[in-house]
Predicted model as a PDB file, atoms N, CA, C, CB and O in Angstrom, pLDDT in the B-factor column:
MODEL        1                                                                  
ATOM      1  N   UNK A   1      47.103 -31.358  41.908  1.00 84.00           N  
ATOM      2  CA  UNK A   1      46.142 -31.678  40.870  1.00 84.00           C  
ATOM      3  C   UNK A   1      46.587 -32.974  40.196  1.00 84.00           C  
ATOM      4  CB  UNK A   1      46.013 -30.512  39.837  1.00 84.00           C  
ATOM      5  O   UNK A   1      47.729 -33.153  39.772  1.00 84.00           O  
ATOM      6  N   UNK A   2      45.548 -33.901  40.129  1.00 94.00           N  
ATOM      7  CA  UNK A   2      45.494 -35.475  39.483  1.00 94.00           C  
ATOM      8  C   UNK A   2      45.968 -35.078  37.900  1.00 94.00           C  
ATOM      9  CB  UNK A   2      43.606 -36.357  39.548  1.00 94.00           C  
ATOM     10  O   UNK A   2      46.294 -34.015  37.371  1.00 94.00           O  
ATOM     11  N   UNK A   3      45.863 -36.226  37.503  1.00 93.00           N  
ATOM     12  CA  UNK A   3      46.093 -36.598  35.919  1.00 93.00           C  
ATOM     13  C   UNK A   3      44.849 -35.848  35.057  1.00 93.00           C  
ATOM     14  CB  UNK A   3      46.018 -38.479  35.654  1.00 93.00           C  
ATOM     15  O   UNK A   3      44.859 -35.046  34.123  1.00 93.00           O  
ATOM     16  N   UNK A   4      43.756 -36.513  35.838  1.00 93.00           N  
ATOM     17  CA  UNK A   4      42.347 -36.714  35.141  1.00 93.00           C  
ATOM     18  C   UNK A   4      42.090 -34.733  35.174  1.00 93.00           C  
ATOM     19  CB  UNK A   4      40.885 -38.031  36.384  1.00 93.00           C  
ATOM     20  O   UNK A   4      41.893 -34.023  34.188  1.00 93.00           O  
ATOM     21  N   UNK A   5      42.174 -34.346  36.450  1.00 94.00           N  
ATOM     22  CA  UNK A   5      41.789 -32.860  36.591  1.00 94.00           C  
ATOM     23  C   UNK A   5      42.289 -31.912  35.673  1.00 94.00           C  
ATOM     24  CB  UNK A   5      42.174 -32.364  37.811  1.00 94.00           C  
ATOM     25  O   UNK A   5      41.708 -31.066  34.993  1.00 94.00           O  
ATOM     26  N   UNK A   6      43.762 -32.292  35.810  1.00 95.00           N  
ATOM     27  CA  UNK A   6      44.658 -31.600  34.652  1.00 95.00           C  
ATOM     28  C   UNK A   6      44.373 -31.474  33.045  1.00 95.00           C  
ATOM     29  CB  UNK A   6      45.885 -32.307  34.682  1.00 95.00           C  
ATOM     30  O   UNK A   6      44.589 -30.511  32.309  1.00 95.00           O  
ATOM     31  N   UNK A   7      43.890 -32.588  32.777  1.00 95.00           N  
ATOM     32  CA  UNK A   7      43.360 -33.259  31.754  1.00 95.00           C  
ATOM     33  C   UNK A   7      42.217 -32.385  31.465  1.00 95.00           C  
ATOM     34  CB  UNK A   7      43.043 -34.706  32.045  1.00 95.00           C  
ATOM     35  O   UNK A   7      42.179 -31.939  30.318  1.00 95.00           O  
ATOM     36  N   UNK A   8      41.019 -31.955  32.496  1.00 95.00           N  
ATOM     37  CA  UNK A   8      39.943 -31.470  32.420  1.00 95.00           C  
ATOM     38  C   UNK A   8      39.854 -29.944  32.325  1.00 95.00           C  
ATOM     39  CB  UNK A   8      39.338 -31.964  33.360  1.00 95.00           C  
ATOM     40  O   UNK A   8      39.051 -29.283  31.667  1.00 95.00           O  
ATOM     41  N   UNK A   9      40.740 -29.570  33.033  1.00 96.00           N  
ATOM     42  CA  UNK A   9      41.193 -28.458  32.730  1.00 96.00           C  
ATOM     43  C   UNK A   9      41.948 -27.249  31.874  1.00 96.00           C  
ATOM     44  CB  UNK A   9      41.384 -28.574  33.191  1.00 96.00           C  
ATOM     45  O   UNK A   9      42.076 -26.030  31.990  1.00 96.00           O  
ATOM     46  N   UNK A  10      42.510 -28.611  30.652  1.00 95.00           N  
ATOM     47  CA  UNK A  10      43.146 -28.365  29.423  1.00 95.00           C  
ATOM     48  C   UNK A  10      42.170 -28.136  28.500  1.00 95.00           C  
ATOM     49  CB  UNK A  10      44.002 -29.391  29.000  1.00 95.00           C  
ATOM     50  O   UNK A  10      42.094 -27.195  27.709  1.00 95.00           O  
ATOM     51  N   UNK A  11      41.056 -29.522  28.728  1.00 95.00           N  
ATOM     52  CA  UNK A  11      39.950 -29.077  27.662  1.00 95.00           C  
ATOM     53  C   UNK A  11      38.904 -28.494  27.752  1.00 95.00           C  
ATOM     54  CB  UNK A  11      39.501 -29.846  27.113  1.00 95.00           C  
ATOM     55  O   UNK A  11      38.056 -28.454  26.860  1.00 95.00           O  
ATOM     56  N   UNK A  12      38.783 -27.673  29.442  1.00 95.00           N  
ATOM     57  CA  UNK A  12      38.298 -26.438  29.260  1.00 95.00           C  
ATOM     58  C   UNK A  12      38.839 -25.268  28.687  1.00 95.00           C  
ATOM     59  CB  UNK A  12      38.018 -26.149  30.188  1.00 95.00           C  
ATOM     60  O   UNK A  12      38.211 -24.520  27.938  1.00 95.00           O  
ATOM     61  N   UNK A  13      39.951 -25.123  29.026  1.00 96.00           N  
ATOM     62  CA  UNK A  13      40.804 -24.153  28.374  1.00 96.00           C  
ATOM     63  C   UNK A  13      40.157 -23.895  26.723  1.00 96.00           C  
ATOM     64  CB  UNK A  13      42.474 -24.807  28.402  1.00 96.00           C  
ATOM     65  O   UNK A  13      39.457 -23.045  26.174  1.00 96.00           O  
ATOM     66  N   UNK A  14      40.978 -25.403  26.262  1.00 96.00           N  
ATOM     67  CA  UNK A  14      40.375 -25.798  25.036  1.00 96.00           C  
ATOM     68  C   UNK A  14      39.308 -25.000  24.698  1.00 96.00           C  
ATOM     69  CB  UNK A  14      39.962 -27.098  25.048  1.00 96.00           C  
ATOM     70  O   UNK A  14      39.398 -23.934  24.089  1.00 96.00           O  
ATOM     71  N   UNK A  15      38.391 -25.468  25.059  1.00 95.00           N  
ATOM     72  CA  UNK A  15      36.804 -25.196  24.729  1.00 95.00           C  
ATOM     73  C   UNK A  15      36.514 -23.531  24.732  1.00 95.00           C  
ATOM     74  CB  UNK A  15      35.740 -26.000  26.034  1.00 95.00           C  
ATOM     75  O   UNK A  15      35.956 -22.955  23.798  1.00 95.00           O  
ATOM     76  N   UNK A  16      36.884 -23.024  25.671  1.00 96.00           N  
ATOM     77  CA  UNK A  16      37.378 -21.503  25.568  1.00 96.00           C  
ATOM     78  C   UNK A  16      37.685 -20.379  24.761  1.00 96.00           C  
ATOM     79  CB  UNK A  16      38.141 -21.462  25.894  1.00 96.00           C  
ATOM     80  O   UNK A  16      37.275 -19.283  24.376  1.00 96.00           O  
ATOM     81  N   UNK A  17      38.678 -21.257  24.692  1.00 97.00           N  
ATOM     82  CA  UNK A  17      39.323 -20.619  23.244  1.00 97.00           C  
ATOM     83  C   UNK A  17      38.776 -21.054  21.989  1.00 97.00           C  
ATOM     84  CB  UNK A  17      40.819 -20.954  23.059  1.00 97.00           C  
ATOM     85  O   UNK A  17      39.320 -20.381  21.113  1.00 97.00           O  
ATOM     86  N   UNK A  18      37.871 -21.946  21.438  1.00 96.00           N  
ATOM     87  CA  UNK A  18      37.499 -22.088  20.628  1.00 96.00           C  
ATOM     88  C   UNK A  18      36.212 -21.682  20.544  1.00 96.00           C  
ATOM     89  CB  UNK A  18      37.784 -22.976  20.408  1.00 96.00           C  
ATOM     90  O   UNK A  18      35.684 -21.334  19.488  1.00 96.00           O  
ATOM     91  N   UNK A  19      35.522 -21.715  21.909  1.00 96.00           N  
ATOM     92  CA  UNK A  19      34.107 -20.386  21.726  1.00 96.00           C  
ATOM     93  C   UNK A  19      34.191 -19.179  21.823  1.00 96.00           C  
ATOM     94  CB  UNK A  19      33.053 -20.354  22.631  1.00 96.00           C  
ATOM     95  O   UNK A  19      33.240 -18.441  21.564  1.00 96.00           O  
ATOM     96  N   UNK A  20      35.545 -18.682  22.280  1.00 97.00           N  
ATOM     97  CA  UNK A  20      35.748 -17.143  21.916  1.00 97.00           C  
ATOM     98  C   UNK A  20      35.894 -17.308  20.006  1.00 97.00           C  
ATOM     99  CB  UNK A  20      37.531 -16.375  22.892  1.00 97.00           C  
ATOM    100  O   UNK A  20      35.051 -16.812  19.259  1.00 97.00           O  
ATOM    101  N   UNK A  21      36.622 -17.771  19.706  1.00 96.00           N  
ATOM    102  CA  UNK A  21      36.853 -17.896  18.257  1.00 96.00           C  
ATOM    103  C   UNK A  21      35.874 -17.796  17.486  1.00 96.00           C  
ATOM    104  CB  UNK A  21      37.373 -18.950  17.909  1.00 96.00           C  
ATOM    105  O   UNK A  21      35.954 -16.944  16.601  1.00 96.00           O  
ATOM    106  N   UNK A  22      34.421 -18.789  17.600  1.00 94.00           N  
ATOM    107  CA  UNK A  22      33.260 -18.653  17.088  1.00 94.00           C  
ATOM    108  C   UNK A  22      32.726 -17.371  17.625  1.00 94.00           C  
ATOM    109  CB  UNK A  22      32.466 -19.791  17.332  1.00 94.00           C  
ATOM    110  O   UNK A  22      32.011 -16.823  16.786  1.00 94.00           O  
ATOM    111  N   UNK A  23      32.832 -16.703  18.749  1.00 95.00           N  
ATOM    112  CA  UNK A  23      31.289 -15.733  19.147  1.00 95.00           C  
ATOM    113  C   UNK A  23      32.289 -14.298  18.080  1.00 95.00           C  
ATOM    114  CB  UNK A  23      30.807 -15.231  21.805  1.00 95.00           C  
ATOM    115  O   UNK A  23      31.779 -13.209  17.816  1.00 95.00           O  
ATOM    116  N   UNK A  24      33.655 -14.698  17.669  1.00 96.00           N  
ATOM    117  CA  UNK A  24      34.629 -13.363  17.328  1.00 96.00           C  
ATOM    118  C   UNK A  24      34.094 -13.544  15.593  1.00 96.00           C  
ATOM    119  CB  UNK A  24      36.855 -13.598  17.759  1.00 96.00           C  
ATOM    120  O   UNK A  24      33.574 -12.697  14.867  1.00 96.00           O  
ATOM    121  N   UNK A  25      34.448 -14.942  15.308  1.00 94.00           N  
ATOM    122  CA  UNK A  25      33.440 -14.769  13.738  1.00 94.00           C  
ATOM    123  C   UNK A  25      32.582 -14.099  13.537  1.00 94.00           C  
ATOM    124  CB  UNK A  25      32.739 -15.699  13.261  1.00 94.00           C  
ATOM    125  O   UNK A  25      32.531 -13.193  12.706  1.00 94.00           O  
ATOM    126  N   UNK A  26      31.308 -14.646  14.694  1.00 93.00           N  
ATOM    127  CA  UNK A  26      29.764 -14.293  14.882  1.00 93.00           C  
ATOM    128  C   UNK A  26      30.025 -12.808  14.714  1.00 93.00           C  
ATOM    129  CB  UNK A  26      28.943 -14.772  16.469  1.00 93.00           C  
ATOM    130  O   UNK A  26      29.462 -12.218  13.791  1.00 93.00           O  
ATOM    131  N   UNK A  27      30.878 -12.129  15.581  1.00 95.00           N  
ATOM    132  CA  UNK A  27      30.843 -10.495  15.578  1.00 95.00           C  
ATOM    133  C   UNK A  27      31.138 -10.282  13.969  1.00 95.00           C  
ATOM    134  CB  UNK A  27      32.196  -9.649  16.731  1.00 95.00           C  
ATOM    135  O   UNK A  27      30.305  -9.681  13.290  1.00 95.00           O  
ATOM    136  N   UNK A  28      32.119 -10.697  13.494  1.00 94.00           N  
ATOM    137  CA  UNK A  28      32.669 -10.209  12.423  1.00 94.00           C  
ATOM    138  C   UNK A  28      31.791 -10.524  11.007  1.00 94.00           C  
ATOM    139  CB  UNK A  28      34.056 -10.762  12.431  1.00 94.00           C  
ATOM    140  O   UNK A  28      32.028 -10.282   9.823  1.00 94.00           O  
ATOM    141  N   UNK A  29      30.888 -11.049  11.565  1.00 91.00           N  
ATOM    142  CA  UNK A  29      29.819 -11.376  10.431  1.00 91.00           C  
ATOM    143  C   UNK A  29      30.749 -12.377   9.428  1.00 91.00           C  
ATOM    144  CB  UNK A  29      29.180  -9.782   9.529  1.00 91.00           C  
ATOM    145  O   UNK A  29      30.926 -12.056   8.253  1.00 91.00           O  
ATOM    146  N   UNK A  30      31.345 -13.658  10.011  1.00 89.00           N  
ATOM    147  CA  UNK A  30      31.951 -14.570   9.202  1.00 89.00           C  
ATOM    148  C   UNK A  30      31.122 -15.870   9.637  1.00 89.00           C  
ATOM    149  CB  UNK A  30      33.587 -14.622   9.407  1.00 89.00           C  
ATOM    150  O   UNK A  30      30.938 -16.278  10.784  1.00 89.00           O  
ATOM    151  N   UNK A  31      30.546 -16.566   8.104  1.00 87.00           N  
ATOM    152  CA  UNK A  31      30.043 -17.863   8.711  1.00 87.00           C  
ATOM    153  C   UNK A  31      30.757 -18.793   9.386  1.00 87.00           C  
ATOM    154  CB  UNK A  31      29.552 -18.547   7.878  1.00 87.00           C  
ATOM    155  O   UNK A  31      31.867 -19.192   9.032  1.00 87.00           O  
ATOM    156  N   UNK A  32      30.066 -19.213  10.504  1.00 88.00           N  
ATOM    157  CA  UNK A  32      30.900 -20.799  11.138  1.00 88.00           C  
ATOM    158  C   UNK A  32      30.654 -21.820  10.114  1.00 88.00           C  
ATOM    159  CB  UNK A  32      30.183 -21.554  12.776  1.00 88.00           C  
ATOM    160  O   UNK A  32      29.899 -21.963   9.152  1.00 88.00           O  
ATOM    161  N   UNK A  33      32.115 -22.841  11.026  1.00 87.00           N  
ATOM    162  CA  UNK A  33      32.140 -23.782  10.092  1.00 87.00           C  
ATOM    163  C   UNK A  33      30.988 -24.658  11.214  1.00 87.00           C  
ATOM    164  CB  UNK A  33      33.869 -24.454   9.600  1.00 87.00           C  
ATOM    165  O   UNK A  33      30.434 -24.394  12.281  1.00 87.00           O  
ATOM    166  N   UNK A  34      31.029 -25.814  10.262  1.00 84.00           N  
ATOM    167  CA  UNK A  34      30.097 -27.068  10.987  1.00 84.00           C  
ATOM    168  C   UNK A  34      31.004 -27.264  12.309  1.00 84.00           C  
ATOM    169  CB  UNK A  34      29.959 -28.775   9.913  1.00 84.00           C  
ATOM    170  O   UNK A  34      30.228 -27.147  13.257  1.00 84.00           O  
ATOM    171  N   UNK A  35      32.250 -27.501  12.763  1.00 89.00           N  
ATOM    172  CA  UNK A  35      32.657 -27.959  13.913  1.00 89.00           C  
ATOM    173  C   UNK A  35      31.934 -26.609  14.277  1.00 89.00           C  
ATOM    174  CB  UNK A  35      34.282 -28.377  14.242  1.00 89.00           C  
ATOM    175  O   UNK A  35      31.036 -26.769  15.104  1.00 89.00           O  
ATOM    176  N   UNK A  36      32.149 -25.105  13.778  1.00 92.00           N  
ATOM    177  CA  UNK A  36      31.964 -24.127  15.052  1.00 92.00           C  
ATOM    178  C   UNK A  36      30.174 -24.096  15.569  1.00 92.00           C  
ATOM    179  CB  UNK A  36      32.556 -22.314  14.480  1.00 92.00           C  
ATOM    180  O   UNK A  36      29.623 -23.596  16.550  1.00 92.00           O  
ATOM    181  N   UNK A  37      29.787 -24.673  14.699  1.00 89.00           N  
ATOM    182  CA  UNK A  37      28.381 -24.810  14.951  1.00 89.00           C  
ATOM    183  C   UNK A  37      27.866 -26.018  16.244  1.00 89.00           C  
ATOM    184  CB  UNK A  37      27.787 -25.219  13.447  1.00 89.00           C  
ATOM    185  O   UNK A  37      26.926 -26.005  17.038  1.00 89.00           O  
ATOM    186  N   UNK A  38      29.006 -27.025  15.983  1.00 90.00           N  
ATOM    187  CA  UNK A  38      27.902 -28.001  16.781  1.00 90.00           C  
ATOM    188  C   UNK A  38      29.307 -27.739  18.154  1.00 90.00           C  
ATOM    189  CB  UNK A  38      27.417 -30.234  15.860  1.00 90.00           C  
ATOM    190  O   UNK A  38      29.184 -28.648  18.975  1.00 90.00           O  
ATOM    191  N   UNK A  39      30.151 -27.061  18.425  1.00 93.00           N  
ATOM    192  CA  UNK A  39      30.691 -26.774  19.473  1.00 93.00           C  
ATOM    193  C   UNK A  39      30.249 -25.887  20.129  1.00 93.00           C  
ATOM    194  CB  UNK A  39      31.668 -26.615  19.360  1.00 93.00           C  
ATOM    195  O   UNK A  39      30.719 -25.810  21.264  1.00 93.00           O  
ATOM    196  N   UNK A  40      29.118 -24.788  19.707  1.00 93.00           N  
ATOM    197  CA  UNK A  40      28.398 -24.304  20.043  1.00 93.00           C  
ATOM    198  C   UNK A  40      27.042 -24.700  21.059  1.00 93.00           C  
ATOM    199  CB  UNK A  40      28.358 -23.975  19.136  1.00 93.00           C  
ATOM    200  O   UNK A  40      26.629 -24.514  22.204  1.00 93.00           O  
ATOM    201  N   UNK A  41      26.718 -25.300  19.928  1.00 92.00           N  
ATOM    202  CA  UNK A  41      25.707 -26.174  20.185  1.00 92.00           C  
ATOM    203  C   UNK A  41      25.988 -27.351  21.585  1.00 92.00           C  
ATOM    204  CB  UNK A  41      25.517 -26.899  18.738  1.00 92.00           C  
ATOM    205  O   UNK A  41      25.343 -26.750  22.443  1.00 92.00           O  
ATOM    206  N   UNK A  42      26.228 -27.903  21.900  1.00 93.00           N  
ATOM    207  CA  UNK A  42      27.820 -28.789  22.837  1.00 93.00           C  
ATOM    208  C   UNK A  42      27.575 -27.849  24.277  1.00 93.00           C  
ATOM    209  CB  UNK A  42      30.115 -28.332  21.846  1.00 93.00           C  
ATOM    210  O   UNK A  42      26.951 -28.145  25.296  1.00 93.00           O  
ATOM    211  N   UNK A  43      28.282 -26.680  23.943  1.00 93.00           N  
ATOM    212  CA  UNK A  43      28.196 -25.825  25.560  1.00 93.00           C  
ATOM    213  C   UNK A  43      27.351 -25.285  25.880  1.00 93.00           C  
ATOM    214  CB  UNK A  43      28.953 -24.852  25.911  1.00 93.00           C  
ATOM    215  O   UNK A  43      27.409 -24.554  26.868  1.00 93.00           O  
ATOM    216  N   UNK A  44      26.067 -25.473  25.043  1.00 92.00           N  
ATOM    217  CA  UNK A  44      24.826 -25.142  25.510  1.00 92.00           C  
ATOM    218  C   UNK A  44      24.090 -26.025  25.502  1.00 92.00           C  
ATOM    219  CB  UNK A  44      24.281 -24.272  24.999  1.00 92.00           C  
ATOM    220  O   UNK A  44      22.884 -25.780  25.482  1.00 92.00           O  
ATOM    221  N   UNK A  45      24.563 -27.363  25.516  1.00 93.00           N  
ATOM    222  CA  UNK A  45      23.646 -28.430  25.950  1.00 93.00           C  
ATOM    223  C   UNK A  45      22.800 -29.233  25.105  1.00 93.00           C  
ATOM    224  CB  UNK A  45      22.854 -27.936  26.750  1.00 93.00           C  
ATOM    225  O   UNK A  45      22.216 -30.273  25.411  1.00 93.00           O  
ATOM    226  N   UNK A  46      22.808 -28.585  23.938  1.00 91.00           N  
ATOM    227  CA  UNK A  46      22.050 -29.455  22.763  1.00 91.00           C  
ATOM    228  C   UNK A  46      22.484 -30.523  21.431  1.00 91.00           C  
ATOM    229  CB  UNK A  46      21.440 -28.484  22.123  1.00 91.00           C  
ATOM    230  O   UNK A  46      23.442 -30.507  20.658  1.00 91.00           O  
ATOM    231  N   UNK A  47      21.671 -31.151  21.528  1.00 90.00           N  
ATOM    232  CA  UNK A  47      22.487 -32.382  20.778  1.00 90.00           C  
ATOM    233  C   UNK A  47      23.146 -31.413  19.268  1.00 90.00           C  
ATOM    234  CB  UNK A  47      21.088 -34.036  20.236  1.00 90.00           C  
ATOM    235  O   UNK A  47      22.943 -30.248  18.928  1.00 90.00           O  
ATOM    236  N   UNK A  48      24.054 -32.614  18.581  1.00 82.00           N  
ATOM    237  CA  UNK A  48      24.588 -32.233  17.141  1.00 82.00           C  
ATOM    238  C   UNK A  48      23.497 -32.363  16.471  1.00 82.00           C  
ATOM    239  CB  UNK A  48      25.739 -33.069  16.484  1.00 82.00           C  
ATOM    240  O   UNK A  48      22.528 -33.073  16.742  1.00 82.00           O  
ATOM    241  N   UNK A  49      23.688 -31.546  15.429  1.00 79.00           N  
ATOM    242  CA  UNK A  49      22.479 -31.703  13.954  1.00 79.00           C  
ATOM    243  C   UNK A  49      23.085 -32.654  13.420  1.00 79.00           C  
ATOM    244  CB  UNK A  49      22.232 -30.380  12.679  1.00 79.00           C  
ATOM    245  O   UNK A  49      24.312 -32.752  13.397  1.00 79.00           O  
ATOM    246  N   UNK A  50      22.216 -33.535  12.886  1.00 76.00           N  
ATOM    247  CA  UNK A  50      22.939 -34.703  11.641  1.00 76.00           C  
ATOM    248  C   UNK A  50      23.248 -34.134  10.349  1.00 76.00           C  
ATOM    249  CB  UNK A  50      21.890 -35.993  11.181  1.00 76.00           C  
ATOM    250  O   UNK A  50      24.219 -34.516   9.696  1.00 76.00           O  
ATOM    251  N   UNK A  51      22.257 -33.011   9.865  1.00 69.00           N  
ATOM    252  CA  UNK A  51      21.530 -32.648   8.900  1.00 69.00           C  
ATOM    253  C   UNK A  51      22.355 -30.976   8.534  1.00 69.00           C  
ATOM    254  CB  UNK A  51      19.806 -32.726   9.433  1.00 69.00           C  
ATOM    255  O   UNK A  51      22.065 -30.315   9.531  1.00 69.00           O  
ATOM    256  N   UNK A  52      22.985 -30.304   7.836  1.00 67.00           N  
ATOM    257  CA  UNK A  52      23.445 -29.394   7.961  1.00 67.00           C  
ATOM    258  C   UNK A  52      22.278 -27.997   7.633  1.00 67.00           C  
ATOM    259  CB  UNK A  52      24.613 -29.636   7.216  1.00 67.00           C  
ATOM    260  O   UNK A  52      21.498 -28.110   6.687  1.00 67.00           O  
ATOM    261  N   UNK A  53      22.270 -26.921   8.371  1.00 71.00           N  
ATOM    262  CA  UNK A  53      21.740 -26.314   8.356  1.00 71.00           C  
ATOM    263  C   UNK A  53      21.004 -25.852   6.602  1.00 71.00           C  
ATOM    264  CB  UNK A  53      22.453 -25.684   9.179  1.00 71.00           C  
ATOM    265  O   UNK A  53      21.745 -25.859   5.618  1.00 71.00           O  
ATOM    266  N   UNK A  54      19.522 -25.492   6.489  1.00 74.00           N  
ATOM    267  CA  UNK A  54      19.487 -24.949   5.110  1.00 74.00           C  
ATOM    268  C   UNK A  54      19.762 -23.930   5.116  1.00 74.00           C  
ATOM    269  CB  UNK A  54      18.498 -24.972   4.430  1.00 74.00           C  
ATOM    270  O   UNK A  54      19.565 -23.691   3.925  1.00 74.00           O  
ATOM    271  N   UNK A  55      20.198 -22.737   5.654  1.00 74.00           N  
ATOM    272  CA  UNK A  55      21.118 -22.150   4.739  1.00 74.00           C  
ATOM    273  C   UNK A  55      22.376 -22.519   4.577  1.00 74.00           C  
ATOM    274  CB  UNK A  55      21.213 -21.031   4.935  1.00 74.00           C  
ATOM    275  O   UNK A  55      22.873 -22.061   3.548  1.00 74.00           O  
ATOM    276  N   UNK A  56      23.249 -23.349   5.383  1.00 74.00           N  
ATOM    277  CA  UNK A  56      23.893 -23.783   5.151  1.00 74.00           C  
ATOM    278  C   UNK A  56      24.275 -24.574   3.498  1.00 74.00           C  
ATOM    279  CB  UNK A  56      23.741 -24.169   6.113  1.00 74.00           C  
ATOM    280  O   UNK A  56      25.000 -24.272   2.550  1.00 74.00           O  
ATOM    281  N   UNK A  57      23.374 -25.666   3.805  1.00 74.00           N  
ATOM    282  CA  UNK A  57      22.742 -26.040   2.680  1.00 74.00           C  
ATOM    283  C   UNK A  57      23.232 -25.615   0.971  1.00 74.00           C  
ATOM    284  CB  UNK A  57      21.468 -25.531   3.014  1.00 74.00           C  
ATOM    285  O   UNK A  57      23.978 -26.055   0.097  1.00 74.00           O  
ATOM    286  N   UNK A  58      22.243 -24.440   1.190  1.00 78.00           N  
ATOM    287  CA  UNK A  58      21.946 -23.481   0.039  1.00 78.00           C  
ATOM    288  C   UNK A  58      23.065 -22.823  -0.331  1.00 78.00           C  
ATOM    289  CB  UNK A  58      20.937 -22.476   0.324  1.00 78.00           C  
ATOM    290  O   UNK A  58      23.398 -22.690  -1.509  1.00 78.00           O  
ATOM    291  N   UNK A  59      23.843 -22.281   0.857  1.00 77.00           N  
ATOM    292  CA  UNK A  59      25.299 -21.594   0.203  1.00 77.00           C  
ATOM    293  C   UNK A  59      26.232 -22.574  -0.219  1.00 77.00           C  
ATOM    294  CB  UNK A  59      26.164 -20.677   1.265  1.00 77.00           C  
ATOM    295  O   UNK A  59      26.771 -22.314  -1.294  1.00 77.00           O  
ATOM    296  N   UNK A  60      26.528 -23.502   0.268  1.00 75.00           N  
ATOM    297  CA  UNK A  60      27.074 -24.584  -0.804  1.00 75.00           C  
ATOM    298  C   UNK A  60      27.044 -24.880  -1.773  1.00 75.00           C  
ATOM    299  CB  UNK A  60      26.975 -25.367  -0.776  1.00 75.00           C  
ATOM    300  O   UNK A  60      27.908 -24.541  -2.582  1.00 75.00           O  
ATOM    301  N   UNK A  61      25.653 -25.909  -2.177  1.00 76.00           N  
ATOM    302  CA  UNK A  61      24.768 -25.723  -3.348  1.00 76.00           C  
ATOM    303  C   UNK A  61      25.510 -24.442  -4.437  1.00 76.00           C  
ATOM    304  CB  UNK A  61      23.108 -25.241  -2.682  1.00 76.00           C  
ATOM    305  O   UNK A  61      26.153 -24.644  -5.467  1.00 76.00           O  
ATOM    306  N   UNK A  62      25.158 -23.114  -3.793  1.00 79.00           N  
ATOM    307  CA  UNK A  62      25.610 -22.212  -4.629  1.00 79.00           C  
ATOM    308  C   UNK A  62      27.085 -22.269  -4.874  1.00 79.00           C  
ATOM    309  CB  UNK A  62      25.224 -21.015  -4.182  1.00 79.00           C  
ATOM    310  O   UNK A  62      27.485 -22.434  -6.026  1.00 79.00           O  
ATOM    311  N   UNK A  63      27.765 -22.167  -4.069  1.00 76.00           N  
ATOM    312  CA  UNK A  63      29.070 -22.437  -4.371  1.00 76.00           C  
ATOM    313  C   UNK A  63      29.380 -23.083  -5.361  1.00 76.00           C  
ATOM    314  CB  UNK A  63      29.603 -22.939  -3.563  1.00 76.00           C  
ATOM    315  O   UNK A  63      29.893 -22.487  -6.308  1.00 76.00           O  
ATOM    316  N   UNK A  64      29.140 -24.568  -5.425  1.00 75.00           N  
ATOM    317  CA  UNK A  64      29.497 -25.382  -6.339  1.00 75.00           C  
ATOM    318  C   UNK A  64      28.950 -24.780  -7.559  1.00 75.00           C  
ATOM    319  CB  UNK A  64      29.095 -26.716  -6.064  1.00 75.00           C  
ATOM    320  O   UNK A  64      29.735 -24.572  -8.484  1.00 75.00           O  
ATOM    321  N   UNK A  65      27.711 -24.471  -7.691  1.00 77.00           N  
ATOM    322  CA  UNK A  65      27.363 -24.399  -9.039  1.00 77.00           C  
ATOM    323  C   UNK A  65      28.047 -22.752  -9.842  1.00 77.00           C  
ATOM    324  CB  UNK A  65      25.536 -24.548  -9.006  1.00 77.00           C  
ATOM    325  O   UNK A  65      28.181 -22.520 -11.043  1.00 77.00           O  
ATOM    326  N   UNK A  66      28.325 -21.965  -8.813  1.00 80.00           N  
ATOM    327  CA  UNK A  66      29.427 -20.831  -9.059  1.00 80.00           C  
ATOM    328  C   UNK A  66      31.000 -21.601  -9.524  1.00 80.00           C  
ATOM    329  CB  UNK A  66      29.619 -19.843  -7.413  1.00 80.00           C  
ATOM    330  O   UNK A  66      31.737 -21.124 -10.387  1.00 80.00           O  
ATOM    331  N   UNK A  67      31.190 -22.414  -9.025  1.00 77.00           N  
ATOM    332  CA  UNK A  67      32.964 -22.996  -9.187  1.00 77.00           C  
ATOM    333  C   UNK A  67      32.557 -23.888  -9.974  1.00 77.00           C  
ATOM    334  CB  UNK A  67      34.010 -23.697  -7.792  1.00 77.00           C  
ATOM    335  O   UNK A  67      33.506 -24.552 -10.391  1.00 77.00           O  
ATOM    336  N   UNK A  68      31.454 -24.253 -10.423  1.00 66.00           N  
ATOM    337  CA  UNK A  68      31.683 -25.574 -11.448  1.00 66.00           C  
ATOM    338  C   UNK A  68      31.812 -26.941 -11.163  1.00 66.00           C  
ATOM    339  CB  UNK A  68      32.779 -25.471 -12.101  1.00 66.00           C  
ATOM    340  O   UNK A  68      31.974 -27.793 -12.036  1.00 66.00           O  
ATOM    341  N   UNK A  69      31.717 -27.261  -9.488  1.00 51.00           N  
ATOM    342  CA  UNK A  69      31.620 -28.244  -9.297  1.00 51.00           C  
ATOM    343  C   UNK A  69      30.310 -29.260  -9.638  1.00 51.00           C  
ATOM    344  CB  UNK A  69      31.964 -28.088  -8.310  1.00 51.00           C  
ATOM    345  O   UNK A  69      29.210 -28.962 -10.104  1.00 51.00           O  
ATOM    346  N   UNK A  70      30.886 -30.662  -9.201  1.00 50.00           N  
ATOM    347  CA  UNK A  70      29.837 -31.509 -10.463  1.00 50.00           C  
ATOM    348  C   UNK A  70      29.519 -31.982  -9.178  1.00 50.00           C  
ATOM    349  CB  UNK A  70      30.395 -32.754 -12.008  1.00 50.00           C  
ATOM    350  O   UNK A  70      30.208 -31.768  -8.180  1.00 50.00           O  
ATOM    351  N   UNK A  71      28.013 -32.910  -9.218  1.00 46.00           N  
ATOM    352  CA  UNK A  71      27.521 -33.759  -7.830  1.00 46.00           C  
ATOM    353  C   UNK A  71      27.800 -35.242  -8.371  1.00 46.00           C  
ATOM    354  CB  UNK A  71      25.624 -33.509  -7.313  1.00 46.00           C  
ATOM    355  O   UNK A  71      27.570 -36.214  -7.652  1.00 46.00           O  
TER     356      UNK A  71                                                      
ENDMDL                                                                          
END                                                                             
């Protein structure tokens, strides 16, 4: 096995393990973060959102205004 294969084969690995990670959130009823969203998004072929999801959005929003953060 080449450089390049080896290489390709690490960041499948990679990728692996980091979509088991998201679908194990998903079970556990824990929100993804934005990387776990658009790495998702990625191995199924569809472009990144620019735009973060609205609910996404909205639970933020709330957040801050729960913690007191200022815009």
């Amino acid at each position: 096995m080449n450089d390049d294969e080896q290489q390709q084969w690490a960041d499948q690995v990679q990728l692996e393990r980091e979509l088991e990670e998201a679908f194990k959130d998903i079970e556990d009823g824990i929100f993804l973060t934005e990387r776990q969203i658009d790495l998702l998004r990625y191995a199924c072929g569809l472009p990144k959102k620019q735009a973060p999801h609205p609910a996404l959005k909205s639970l933020f929003e709330q957040f801050g205004h729960t913690f007191g953060a200022t815009k």
